[in-house]
C-alpha positions as CSV (number, residue, x, y, z in Angstrom):
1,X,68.1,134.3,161.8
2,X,69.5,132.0,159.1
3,X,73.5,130.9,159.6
4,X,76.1,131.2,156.5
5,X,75.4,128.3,155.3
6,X,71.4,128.5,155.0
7,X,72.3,132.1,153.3
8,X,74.6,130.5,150.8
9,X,71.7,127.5,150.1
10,X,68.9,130.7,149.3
11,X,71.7,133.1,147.7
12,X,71.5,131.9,144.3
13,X,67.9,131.8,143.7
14,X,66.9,135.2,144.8
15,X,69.9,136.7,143.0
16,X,68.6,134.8,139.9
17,X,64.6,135.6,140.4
18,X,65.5,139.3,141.2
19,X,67.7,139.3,138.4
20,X,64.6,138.3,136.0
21,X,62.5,141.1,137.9
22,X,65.2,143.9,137.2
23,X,65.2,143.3,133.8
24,X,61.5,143.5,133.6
25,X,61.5,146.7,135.3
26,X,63.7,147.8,133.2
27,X,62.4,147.0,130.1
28,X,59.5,148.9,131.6
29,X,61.3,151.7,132.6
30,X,63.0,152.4,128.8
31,X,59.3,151.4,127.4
32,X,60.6,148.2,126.1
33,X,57.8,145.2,125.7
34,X,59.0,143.0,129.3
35,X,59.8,139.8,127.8
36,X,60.6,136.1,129.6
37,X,63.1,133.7,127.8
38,X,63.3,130.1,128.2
39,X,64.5,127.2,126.8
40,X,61.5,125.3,124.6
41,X,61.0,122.0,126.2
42,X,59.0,120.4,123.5
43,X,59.9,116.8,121.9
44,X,61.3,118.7,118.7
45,X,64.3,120.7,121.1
46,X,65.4,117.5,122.6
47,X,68.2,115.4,122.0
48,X,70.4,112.3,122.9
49,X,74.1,112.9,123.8
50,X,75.7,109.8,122.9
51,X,78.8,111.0,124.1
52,X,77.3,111.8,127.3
53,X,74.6,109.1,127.2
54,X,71.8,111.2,128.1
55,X,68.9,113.1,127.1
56,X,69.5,116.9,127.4
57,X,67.5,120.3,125.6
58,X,68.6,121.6,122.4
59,X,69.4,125.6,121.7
60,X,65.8,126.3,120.6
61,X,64.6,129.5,122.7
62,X,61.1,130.2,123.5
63,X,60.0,134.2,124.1
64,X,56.9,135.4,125.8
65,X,56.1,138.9,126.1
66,X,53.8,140.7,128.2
67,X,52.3,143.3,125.4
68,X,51.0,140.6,123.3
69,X,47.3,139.2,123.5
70,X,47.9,135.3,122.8
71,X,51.3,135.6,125.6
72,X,50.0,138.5,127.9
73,X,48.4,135.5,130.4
74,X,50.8,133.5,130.5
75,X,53.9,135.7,130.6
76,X,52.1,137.4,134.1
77,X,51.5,133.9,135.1
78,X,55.3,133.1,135.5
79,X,55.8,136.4,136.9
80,X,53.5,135.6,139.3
81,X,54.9,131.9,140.2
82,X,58.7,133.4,140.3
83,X,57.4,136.1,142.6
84,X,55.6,134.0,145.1
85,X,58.9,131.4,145.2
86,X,60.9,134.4,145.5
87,X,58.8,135.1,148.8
88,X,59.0,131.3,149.9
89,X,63.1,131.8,149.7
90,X,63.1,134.5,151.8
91,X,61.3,133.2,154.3
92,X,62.9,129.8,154.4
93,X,59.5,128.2,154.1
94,X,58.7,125.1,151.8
95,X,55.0,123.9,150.0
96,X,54.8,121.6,147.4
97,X,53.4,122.5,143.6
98,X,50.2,122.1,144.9
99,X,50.5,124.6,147.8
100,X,51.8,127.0,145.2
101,X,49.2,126.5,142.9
102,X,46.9,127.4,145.7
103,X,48.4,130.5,146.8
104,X,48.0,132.0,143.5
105,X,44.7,130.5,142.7
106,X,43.1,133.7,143.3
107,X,40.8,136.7,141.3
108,X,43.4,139.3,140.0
109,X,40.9,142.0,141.2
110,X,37.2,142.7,142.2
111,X,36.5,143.8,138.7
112,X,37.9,140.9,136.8
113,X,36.4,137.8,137.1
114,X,39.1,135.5,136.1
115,X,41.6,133.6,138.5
116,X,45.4,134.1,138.7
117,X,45.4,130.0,137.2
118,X,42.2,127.6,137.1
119,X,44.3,124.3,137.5
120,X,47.4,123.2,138.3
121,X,48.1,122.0,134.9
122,X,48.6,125.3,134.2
123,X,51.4,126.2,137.0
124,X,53.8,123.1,137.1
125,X,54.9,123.8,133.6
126,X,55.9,127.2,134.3
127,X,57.9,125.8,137.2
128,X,59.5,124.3,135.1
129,X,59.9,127.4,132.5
130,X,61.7,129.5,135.5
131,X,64.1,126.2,136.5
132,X,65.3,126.5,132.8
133,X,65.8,130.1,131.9
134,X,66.9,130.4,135.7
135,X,69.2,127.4,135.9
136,X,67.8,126.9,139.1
137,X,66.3,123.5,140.6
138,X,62.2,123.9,141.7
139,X,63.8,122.2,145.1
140,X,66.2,125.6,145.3
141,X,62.7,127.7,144.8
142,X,61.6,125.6,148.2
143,X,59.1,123.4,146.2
144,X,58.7,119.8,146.8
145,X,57.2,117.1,145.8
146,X,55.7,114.0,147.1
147,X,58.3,111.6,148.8
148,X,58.8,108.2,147.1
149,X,61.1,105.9,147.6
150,X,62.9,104.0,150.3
151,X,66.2,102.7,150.8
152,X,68.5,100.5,153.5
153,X,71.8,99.9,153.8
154,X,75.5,101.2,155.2
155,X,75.0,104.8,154.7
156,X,74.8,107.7,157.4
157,X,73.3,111.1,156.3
158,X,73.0,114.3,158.2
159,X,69.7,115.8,157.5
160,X,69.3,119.6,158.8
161,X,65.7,120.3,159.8
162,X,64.7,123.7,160.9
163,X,67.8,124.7,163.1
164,X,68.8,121.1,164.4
165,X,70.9,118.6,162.4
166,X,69.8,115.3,162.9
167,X,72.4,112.0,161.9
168,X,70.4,109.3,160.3
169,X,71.5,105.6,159.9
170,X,70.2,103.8,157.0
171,X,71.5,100.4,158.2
172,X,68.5,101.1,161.5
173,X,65.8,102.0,159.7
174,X,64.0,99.0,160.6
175,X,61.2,97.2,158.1
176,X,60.3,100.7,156.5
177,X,63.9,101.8,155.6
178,X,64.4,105.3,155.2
179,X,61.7,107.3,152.9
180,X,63.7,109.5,150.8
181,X,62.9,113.3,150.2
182,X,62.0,114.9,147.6
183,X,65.2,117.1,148.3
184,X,68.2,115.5,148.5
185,X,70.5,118.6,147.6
186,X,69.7,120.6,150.0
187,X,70.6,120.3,154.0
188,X,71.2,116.9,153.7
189,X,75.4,115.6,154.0
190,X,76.6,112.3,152.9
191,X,78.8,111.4,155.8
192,X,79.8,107.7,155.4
193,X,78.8,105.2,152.9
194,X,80.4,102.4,153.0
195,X,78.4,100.2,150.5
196,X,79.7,98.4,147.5
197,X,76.9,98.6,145.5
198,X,73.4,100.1,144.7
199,X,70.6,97.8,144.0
200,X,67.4,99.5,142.6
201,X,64.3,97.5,143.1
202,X,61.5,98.4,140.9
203,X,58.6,97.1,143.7
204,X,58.4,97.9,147.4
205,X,57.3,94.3,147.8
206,X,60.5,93.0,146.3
207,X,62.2,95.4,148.2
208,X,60.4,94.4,151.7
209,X,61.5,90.7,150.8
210,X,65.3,91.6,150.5
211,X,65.1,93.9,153.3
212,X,63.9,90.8,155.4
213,X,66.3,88.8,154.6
214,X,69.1,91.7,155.2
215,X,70.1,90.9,151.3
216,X,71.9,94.5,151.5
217,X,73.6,93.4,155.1
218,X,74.9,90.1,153.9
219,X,75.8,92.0,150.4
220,X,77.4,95.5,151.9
221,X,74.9,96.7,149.2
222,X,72.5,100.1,149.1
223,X,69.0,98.6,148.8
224,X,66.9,100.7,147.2
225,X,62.8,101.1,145.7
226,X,61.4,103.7,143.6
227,X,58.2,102.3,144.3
228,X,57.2,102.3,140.4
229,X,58.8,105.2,138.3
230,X,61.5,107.3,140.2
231,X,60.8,110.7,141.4
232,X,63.3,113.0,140.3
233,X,64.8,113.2,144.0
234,X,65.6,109.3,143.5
235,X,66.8,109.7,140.2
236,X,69.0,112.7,142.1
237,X,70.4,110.4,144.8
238,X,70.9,107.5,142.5
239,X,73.1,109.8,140.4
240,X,74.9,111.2,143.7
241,X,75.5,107.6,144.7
242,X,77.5,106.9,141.2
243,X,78.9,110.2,141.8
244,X,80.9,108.8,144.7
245,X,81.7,105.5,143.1
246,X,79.5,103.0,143.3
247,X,78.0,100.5,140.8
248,X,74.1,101.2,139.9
249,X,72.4,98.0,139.2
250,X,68.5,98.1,138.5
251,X,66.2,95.2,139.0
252,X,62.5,95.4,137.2
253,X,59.9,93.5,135.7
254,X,60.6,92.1,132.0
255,X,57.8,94.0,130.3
256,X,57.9,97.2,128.6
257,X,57.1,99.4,131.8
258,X,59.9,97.7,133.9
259,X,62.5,98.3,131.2
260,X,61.5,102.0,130.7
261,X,62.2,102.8,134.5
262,X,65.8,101.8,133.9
263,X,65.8,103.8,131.0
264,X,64.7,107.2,132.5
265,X,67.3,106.1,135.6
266,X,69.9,105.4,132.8
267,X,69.2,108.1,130.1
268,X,67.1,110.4,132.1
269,X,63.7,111.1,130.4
270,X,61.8,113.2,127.7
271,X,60.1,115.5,130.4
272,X,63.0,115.8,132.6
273,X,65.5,116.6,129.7
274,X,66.8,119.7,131.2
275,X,67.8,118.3,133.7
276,X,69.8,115.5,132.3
277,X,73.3,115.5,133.5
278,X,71.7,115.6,137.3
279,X,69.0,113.2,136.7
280,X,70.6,110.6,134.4
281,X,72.8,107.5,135.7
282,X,74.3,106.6,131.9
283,X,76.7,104.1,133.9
284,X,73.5,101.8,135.5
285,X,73.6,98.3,134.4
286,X,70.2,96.2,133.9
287,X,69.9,93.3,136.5
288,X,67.1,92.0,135.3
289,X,64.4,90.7,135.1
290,X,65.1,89.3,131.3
291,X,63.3,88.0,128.3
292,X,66.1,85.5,128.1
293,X,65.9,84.4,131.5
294,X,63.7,82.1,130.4
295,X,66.5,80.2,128.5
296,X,68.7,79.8,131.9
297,X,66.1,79.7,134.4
298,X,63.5,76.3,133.5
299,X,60.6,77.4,135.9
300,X,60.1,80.8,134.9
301,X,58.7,79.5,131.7
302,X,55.5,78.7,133.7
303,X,55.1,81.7,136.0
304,X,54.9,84.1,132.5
305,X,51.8,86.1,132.3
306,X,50.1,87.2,128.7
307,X,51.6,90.5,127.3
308,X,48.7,93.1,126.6
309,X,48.4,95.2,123.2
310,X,49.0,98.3,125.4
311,X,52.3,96.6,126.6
312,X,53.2,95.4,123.1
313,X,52.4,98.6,122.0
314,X,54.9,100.0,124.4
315,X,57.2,97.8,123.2
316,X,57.1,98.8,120.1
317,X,57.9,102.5,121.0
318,X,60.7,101.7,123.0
319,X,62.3,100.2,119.4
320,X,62.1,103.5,117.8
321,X,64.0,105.1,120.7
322,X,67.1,106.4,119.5
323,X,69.2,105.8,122.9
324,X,67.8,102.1,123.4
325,X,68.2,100.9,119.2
326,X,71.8,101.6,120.1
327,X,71.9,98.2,122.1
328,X,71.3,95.2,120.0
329,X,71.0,93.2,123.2
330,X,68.1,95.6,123.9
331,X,66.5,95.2,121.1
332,X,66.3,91.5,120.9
333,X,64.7,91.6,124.3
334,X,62.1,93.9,123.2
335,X,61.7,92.0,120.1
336,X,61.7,88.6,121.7
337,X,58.8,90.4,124.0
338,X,56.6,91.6,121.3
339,X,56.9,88.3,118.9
340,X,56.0,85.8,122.2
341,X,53.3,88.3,123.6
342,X,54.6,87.5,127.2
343,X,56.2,89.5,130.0
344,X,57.6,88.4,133.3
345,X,57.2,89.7,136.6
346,X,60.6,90.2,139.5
347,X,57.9,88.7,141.9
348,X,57.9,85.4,139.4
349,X,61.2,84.8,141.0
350,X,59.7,83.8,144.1
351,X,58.5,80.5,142.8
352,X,60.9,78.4,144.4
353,X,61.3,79.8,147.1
354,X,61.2,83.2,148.7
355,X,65.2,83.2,148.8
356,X,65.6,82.7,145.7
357,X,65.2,86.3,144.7
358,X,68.7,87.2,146.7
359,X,70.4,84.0,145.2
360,X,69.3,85.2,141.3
361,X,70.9,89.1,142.4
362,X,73.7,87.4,143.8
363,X,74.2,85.2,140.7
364,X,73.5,87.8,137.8
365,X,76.2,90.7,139.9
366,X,78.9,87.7,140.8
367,X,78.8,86.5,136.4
368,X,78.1,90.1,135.1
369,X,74.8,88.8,133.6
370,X,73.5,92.0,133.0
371,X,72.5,94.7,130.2
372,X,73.6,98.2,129.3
């Protein structure tokens, strides 16, 4: 039996799914062609906010009806996926888009041979269909994804798990830290944070070297690794961490891959664009590493590593970006890049010594030597 608080948590999104299935109905009912409206998520609908500093959707709408040959499919395929999450919701059970696409990859009957969906390629963006027209997140549908991410520091969390609430400590977490979830929104309470600062780590192997060294201890800081590219449930706690006040710094590689994490942290990204103002962090600052800290740093200038055309090609698209050829300051990085054909790795800053990665975070946050 689920308490007030799990029925306000799964309220919403069956009230919005059944919503969509009433109107169907009735469209049926009045012998009305059932349609399903959404928001187009294609590059030509999305746009830069630069008073918001993010990517968001436009106002183009998308219709699919179900009495129309080229839409027929595909309109009883997001039926079909807002049904089944409807069930997941009511019976307060979770899968991830995989296990979704699973329990609907099945024959629609014994006389047609033809499967509810063939791939998964086929489902996730109709997930993402129903989070748009429904204004609902996938994790409110009970979807997850894959967990990625890690993070140590001064920060207690209270994480509900089936029916027992379980306080976590992020400053005892050990060598592994804590893995973040996919979910951060739901059944999980902030309790006390009492940080000064985020760090954001690109690698997991930078990360393990600062944890080691207690860098976020010594520096009352939130140490944090996306592990790569963040998940949208880091983006999501990054942006709940600035939320409550504290600065976002984020420390990657000095190639075009490295800068465009901060960017999709920063600006949130072209896929996610509907979700911009809860994915997007338009006050993080870029620690580094820089093109130019070759001019203030002498032995980096021998631990650079040969630029490849796919990276310089990178590079190049990054300049055309509307929200990054705002910055000159970005720009003559990414130039500076593309003319010397090199790159620089975070790890490079291990070269005189493994401390030496703490002392450069230390430096760059204590003389604001970083990039918006």
């Amino acid at each position: 039996m689920k308490n007030k608080a799990e029925d306000t948590e799964t309220e919403r999104p069956l009230k919005k799914i059944e919503e969509l299935g009433n109107e169907i109905v009735r469209d049926i009912k009045l012998g009305n062609n059932p349609k399903f409206v959404t928001t187009v998520r294609s590059r030509s609908n999305i746009i830069f906010d630069p008073k918001k500093g993010y990517l968001a959707l436009g106002s183009s709408k998308e219709e699919r009806n179900f009495i129309n040959v080229a839409q027929s499919k595909r309109f009883m395929q997001t039926v079909a996926v807002a049904a089944k999450c409807h069930k997941f919701v009511q019976e307060g059970l979770h899968t991830t888009i995989r296990g979704l696409f699973y329990q609907l990859k099945f024959s629609l009957g014994e006389d047609v041979d033809e499967n509810i969906f063939s791939e998964q390629s086929e489902s996730n963006p109709l997930i993402e269909d129903i989070e748009v027209a429904l204004d609902v997140k996938r994790e409110g549908l009970n979807l997850n994804a894959n967990r990625k991410g890690v993070l140590a520091g001064n920060m207690r969390i209270i994480d509900t798990f089936g029916n027992e609430k379980i306080e976590i400590d992020c400053s005892k977490q050990g060598r592994s830290g804590w893995a973040i979830p996919s979910d951060v929104d739901n059944d999980i309470e902030f309790v006390d944070i009492k940080a000064k600062y985020v760090l954001v780590v690109e690698k997991d192997a930078l990360w393990q070297r600062l944890n080691e060294d207690l860098f976020w201890k010594k520096e009352n800081a939130i140490l944090m690794t996306p592990q790569g590219q963040a998940a949208r449930g880091t983006r999501r706690l990054i942006r709940k961490l600035a939320d409550r006040g504290l600065p976002i710094y984020i420390f990657t590689d000095s190639d075009a891959w490295g800068w465009y994490i901060y960017w999709t942290i920063k600006t949130g990204s072209i896929n996610l664009a509907y979700m911009g103002s809860d994915v997007a962090t338009p006050e993080a600052r870029f620690l580094g590493v820089t093109m130019s800290d070759l001019d203030n740093y002498e032995f980096l200038n021998k631990m650079t590593i040969k630029a490849s055309e796919v990276d310089l090609k990178r590079a190049q698209e990054m300049l055309n970006y509307e929200w990054i050829k705002r910055h000159a300051d970005w720009e003559a990085e990414l130039q500076r890049m593309i003319k010397s054909k090199i790159k620089l790795e975070q790890d490079a800053l291990q070269g005189p010594r493994l401390t030496f990665v703490g002392d450069y975070v230390r430096e760059k946050i204590k003389n604001k030597k970083y990039l918006s």
